[in-house]
N, C-alpha and C positions, 0 to 999 in steps of 0.2 A: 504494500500500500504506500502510495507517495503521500508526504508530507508537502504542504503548499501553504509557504509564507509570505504575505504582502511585506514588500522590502521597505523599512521605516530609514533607515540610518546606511549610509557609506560605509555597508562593508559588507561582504561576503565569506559565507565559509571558504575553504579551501577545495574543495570538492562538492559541488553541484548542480544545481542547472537553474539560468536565466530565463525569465518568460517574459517581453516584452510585446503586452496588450493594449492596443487601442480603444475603447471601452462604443467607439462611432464606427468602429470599422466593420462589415459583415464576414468578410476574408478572415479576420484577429478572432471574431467571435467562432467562428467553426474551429479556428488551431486553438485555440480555448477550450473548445471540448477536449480538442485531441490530447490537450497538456492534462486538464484533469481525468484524462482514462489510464493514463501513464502509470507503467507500473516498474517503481523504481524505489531503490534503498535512498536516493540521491533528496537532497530538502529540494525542491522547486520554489525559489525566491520570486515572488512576483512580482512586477513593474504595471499599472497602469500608465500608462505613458502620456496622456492629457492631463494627463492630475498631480503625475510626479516626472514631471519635464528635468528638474535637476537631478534626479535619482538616472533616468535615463540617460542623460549626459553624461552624467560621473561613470557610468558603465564603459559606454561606448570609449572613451577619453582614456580613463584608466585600462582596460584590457583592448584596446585596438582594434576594434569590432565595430563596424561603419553601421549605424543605427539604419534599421527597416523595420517594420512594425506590421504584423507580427511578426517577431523571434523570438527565437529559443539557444542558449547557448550554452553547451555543455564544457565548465568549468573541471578541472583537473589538476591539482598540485599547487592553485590561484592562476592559471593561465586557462585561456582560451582554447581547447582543443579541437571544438565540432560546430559551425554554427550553420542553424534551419532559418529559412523563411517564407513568407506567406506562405505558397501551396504544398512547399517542404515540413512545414511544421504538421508532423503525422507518429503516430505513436511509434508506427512500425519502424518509422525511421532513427528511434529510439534506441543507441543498447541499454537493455537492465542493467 
């Protein structure tokens, strides 16, 4: 069962995965389901991205990951390893 936290404060664990949602978009809201089907030991730190505009910059800035909405990025040792968007954002595309 994955764990899904709205991201409050600049930081991230070491190990998990980014979801940056558009809360206007219809594309954001189907990869939304697909994030919350997701079945992973991994936290899913969440971003609203209209609501938390600096949260979403401090991401993109700090790990080098050119913001698109929806994403998903899978974080690994505090770096960047894997990133999905719009119609890539799909569970399957997921490792456990």
């Amino acid at each position: 069962m994955s764990t899904i936290v709205t991201l409050q404060e600049k930081a991230l664990p070491e190990d998990c995965l980014v979801f940056k949602h558009s809360t206007t978009c219809p594309v954001s809201a189907s990869a939304a389901e697909e994030v919350r089907g997701l079945r992973t030991d991994l936290p899913i730190m969440w971003i609203n991205v209209r609501e938390q505009r600096d949260l979403s910059n401090w991401v993109a800035a700090t790990y080098g990951v050119v913001h698109e909405s929806p994403q998903l990025i899978l974080i690994r040792g505090g770096k960047p390893v894997q990133v999905w968007s719009h119609y890539d954002v799909k569970a399957a595309n997921v490792p456990s």
